[in-house]
C-alpha positions in Angstrom: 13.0 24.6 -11.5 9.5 24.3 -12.8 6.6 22.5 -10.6 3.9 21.2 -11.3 0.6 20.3 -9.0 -0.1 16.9 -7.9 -3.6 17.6 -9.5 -2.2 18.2 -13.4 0.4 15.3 -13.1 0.2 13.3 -16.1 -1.9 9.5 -16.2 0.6 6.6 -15.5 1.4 4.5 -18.3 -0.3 1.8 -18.4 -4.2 2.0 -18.0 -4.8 5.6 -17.5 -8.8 5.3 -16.6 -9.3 6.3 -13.0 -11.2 4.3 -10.9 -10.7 5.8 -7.4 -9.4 9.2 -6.4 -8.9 11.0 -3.1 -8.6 14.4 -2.9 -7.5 16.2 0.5 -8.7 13.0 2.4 -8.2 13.3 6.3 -8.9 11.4 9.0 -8.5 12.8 12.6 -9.2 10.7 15.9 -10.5 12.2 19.0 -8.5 12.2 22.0 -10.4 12.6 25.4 -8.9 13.7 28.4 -10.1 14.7 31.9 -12.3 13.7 35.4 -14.6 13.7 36.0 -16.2 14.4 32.6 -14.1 13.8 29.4 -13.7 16.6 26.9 -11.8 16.7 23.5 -8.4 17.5 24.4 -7.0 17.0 21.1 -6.6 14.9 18.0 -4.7 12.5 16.3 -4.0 13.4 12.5 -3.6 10.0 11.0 -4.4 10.9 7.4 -4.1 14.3 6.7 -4.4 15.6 3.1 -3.8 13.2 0.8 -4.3 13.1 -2.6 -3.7 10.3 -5.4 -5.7 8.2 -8.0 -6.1 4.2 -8.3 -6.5 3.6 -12.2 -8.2 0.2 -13.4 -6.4 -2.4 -13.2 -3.7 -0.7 -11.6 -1.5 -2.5 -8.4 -1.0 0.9 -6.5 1.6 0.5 -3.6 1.6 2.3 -0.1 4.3 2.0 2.3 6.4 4.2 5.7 6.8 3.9 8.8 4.3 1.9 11.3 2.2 4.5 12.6 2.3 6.5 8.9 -1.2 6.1 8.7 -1.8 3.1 6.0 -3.9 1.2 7.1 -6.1 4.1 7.8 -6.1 5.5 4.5 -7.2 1.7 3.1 -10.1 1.5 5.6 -11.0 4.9 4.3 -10.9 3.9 0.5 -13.0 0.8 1.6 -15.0 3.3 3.2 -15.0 1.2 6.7 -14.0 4.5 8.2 -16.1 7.5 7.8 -13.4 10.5 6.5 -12.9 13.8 8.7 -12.7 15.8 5.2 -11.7 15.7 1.7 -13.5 13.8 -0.9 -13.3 10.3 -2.1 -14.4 9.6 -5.8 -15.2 5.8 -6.7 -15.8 5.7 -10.4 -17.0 9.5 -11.0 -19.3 9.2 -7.9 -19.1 11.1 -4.5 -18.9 8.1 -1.7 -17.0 10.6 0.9 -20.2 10.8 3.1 -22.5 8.5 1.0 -25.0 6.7 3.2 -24.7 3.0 4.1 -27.8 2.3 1.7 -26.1 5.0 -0.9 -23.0 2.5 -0.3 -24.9 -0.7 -1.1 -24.8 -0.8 -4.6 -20.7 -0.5 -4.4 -19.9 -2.3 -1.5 -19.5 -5.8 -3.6 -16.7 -3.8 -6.2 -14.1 -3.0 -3.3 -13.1 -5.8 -0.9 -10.8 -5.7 1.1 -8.0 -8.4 2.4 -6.9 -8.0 6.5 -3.3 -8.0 7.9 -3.6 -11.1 10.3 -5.0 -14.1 8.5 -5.5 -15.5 12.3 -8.5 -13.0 13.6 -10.0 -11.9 10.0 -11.7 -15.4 9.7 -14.6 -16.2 12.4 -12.8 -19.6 14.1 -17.2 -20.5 14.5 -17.5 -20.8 10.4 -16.7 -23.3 7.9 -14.7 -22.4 4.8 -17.4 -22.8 2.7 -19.7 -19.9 5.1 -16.8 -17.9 5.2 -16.3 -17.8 1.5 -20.1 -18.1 0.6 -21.1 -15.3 3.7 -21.3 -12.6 0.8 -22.7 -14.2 -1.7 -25.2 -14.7 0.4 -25.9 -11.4 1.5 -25.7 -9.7 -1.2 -28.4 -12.2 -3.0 -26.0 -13.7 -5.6 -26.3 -17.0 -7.4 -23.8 -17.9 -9.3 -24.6 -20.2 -11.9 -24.3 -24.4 -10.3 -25.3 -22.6 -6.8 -22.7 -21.1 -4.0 -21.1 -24.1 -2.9 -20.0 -24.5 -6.9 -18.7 -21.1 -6.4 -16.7 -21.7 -3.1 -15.4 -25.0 -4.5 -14.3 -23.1 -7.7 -12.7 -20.2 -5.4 -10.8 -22.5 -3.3 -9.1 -23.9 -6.6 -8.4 -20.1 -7.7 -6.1 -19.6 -4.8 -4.2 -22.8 -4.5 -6.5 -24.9 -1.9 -8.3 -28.1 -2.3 -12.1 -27.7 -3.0 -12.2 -30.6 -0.6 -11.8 -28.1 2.4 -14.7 -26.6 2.0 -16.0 -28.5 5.3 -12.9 -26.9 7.7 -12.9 -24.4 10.2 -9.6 -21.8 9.7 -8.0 -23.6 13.0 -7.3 -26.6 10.8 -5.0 -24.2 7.9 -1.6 -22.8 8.4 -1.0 -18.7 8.3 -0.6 -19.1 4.7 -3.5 -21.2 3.7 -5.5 -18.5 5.8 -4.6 -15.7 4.0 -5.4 -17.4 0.5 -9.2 -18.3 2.8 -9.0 -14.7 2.5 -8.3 -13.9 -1.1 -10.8 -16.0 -2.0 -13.4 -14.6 0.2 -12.1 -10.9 -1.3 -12.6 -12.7 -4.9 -16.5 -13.8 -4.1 -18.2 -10.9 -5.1 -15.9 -10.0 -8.6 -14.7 -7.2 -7.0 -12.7 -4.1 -9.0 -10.8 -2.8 -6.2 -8.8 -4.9 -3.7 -7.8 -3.2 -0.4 -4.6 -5.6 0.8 -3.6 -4.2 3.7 0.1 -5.8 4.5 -1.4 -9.0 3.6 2.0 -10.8 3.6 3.4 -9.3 6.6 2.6 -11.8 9.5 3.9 -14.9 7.0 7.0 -16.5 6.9 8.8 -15.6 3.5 8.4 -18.6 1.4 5.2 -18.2 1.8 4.6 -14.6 1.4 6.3 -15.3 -1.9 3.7 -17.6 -2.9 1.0 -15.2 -1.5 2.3 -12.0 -3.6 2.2 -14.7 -6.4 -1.2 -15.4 -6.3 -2.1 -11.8 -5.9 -0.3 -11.2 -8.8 -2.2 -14.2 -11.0 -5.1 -12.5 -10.0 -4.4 -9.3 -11.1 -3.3 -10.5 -14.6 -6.4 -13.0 -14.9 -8.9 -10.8 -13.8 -7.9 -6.7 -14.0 -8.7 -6.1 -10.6 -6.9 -3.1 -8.9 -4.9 -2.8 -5.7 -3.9 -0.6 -3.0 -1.0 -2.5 -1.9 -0.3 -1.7 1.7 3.3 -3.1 3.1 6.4 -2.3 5.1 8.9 -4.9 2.8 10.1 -2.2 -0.1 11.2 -5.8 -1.9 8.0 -7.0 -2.0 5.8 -3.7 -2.5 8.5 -3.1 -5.7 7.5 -6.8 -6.8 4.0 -6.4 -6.8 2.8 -2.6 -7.4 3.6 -0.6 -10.8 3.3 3.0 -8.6 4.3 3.3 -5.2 3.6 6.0 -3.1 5.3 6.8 0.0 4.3 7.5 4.0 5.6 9.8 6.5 3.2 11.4 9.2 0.1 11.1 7.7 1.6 12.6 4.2 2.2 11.9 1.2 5.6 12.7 0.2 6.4 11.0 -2.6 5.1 9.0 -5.8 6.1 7.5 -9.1 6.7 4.4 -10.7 8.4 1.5 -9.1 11.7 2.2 -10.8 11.3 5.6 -10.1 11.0 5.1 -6.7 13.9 2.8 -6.0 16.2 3.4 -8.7 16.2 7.5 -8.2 14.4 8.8 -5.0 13.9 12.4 -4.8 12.6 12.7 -1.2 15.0 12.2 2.1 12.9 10.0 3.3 12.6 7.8 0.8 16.3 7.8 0.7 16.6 6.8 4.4 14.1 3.4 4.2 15.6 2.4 1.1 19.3 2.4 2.8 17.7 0.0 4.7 16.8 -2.6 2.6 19.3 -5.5 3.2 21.3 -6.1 -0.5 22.9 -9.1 -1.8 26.9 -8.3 -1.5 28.7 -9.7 -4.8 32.0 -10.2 -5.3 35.3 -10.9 -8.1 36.8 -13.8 -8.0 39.7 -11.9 -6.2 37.3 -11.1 -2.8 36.6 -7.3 -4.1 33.1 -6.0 -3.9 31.6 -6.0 -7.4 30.1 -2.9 -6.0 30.1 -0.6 -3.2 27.8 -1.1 -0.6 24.7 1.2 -0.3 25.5 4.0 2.2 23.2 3.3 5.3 21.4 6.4 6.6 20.5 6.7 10.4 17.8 8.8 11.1 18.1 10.4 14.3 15.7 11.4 17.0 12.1 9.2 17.1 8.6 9.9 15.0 6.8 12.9 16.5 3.3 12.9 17.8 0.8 12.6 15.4 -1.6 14.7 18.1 1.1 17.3 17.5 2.7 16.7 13.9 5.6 20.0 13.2 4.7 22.8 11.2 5.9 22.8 7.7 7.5 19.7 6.8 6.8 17.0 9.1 9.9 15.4 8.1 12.3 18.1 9.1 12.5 17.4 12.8 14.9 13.9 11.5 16.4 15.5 8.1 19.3 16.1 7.7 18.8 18.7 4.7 16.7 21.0 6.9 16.8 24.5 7.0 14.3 27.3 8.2 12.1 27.5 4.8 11.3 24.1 6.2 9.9 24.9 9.1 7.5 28.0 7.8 6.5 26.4 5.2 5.3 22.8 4.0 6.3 21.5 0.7 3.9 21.0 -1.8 3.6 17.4 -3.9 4.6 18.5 -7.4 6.7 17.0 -10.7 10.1 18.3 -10.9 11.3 18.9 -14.6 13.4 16.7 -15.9 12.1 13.9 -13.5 10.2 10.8 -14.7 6.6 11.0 -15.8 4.3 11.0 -12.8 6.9 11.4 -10.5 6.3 13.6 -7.3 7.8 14.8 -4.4 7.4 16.7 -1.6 10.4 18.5 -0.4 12.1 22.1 -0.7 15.4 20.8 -1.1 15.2 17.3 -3.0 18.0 14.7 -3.6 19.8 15.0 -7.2 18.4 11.7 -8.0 21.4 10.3 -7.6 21.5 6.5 -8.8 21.4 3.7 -6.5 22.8 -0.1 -6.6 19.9 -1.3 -8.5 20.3 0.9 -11.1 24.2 0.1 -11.8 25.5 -2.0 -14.3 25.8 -5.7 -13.5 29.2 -7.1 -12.3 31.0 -9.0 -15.0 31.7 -12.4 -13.0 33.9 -15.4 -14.8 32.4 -17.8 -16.8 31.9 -21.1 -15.4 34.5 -23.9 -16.1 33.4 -26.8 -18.5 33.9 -30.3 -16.8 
């Protein structure tokens, strides 16, 4: 079997210009203990070591477990948390330490949209403030003046300008959330930090949410790091997904990649869990067999205390003791799709699943 680094892995498909990279980012918390006078007992590895690349234009997917450390890694690329170590690279440019005035010049190109659509909005401010707020501070006027703008924005997402008088209390969760696209969408932005922007929303309307998102994307080539627990949704909306366990990465690829032929255990595991459609022949027979559900046993350890080796191990059940001395590096496996990493001693065969079997033949349907 031949590897190869996570740092030689081919450019995706599609637009192959990178726009921002991290490179052994981390991010460790403090944890003080003691009385009368608190020390550093410890730390809590949230984000430790990752390494991938947002291209333009590109809808970048991020899910695992609550607790993984996603929406740590997108306030980091947003650069509302300061890293512990590694490097962040935002269009050929060093922003891993930068300076809030070195930051200044960027802050308008990555936005960033918050999970609950209920406390991101200030319940004090109108619409039209909320929308306008970074216009303003960032001295922009838009040709016809801001309120043009806001009106124009409200239109982009679905709204009617006429709301630009309301205060958030007066919209539903949904019509919230799209308060908050729009205010993401102010400033032209080229990278969109969504992080599980769909997840508090009933599912009608997250479908009309991941819509928009989408439109956007299309209309306007901005690039996301799409941050989500729904696996149905994340595969809708991002063309590489990358996926969460522990504070590591342990595997990426494409979309179809990903759910079609997962290399990685745990991959495996939260895919089994995805509820599936069951079809049957008109005789009551499954047009297929059922996904085979895998348990995982045992909870999540302690980020203040992650295992050695593969932080996985302690719930898989392909461990052995090379897993335990060691921990796997994210590499290409040959013969696997382009781009396609794991991280994992003992991969799965990537053995097809549902999605990628042939479609049931059903009866055709009888003429009146």
């Amino acid at each position: 079997m031949t590897t190869e680094t996570a740092e030689t892995q081919p450019a995706p498909a599609g637009t192959r210009t990178p726009l921002m990279t991290a490179e052994g980012l981390t991010k460790y918390f403090p944890v003080r203990g003691g009385f009368p006078i608190k020390r550093t007992v410890g730390a809590v590895h949230a984000v430790d070591g990752l390494d991938f690349t947002v291209h333009e234009g590109e809808s970048f997917g991020l899910v695992g477990e609550s607790g993984c450390g996603k929406s740590t890694t997108g306030r980091l690329l947003a650069r509302l948390l300061e890293p512990s170590g590694g490097t962040l690279t935002y269009r050929d440019r060093d922003i891993t330490h930068a300076s809030r005035r070195e930051l200044a010049p960027i802050r308008s190109e990555i936005q960033m949209i918050f999970q609950d659509p209920y406390s991101s909005l200030n319940p004090r401010q109108t619409v039209g403030t909320i929308i306008g707020g970074p216009m303003e501070i960032n001295g922009i006027r838009p040709p016809g003046g801001r309120a043009a703008r806001v009106r124009e924005l409200l239109e982009t997402v679905g709204l009617n300008p006429e709301h630009y008088n309301r205060f958030p209390h007066e919209f539903s969760g949904g019509q919230r959330q799209r308060i908050g696209v729009a205010r993401a969408l102010a400033l032209e932005p080229r990278l969109i930090v969504a992080d599980e922007p769909v997840s508090a929303l009933d599912v009608s309307i997250q479908a009309q949410v991941v819509n928009l998102l989408r439109k956007v994307q299309e209309e306007l080539g901005i690039a996301f790091l799409f941050i989500a627990h729904d696996l149905a949704v994340v595969r809708h909306f991002s063309q590489r997904i990358a996926v969460m366990y522990l504070g590591k990465i342990v595997e990426v690829g494409d979309r179809e990649a990903i759910h079609q032929r997962p290399r990685h255990p745990y991959t495996h595991a939260l895919l089994s869990a995805v509820p599936e459609v069951a079809l049957e022949h008109p005789d009551g027979t499954p047009a297929e067999p059922p996904r085979e559900r895998i348990r995982l046993q045992g909870d999540v350890p302690s980020p203040t205390d992650p295992p050695s080796g593969c932080r996985f191990r302690t719930r898989c059940w392909k461990a052995q003791d090379l897993c335990a001395e060691q921990e796997p590096p994210l590499v290409r496996i040959e013969g696997n799709a382009e781009g396609h990493l794991t991280a994992c001693h003992f991969p799965e065969a990537g053995t097809t699943l549902a999605a990628d079997r042939p479609e049931p033949v059903l009866p055709a349907p009888v003429e009146p």
